[in-house]
N, C-alpha and C positions, 0 to 999 in steps of 0.2 A: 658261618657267622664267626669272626675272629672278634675275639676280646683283646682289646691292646692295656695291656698294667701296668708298660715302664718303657722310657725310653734312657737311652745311656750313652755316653761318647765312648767309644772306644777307651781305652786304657793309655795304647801308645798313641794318642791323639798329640799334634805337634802343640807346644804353648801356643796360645791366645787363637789356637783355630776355634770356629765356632759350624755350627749346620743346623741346620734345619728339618725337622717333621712335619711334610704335610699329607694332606687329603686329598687325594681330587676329586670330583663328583659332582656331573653332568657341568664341566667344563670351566670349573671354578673349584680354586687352590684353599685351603683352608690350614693356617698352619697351627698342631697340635705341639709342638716343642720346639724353642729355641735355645739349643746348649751350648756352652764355651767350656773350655779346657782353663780350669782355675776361677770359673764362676758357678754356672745353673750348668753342671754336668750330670745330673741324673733329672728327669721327670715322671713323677707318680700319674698314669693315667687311669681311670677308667670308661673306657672308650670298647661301642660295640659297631664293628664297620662291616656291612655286608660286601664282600670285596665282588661281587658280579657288577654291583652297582657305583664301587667306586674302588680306589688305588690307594697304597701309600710309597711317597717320594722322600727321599732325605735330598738334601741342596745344600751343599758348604763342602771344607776341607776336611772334613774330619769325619768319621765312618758313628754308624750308629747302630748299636743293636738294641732289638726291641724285644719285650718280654708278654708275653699272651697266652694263649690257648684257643683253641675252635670248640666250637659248640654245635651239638647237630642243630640240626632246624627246628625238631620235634618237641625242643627243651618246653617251649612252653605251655604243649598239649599236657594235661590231666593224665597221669600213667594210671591214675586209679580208675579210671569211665570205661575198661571194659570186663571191671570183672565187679562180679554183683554182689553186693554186700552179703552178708553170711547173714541167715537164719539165725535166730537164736531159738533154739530147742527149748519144748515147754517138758515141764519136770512132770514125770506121772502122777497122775491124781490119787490122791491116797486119801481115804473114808475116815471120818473121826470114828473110832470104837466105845460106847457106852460101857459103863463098867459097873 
């Protein structure tokens, strides 16, 4: 599972170039960023794309790098369900003494 958090034009991007980020998945394009050089050249995404089930395209003149991280699969199992909550220990019993 990739998490996408940014998409950016290159740096040496030519003026007035522009490109495109999309999606593919099951055979339909979706686009997530459109940047130009001296316009919307950085986009904030947050975006979770299982890429078995789909792709990401850039389309235009100008290069794009994208900023993310992967996440295992497991992220949204409970890490706490296989260990058993802790006993709480009873304190010994102690006798009131008459005096």
């Amino acid at each position: 599972l990739l998490h996408l958090s940014q998409a950016c034009l290159d740096p040496t991007a030519a003026s007035g170039a522009s490109s495109r980020v999309l999606v593919q998945q099951n055979g339909t394009s979706f686009a997530i960023a459109v940047l130009k050089e001296g316009g919307q050249e950085c986009c904030a995404l947050d975006l979770f794309i299982d890429l078995k089930e789909a792709k990401l395209k850039v389309e235009g003149k100008a290069a794009v790098h994208l900023t993310g991280y992967f996440e295992s699969d497991d992220m949204d199992e409970d890490k706490d369900e296989d260990e058993a909550p802790a006993k709480a220990k009873a304190s010994p019993k102690v006798e009131a003494k008459s005096s």
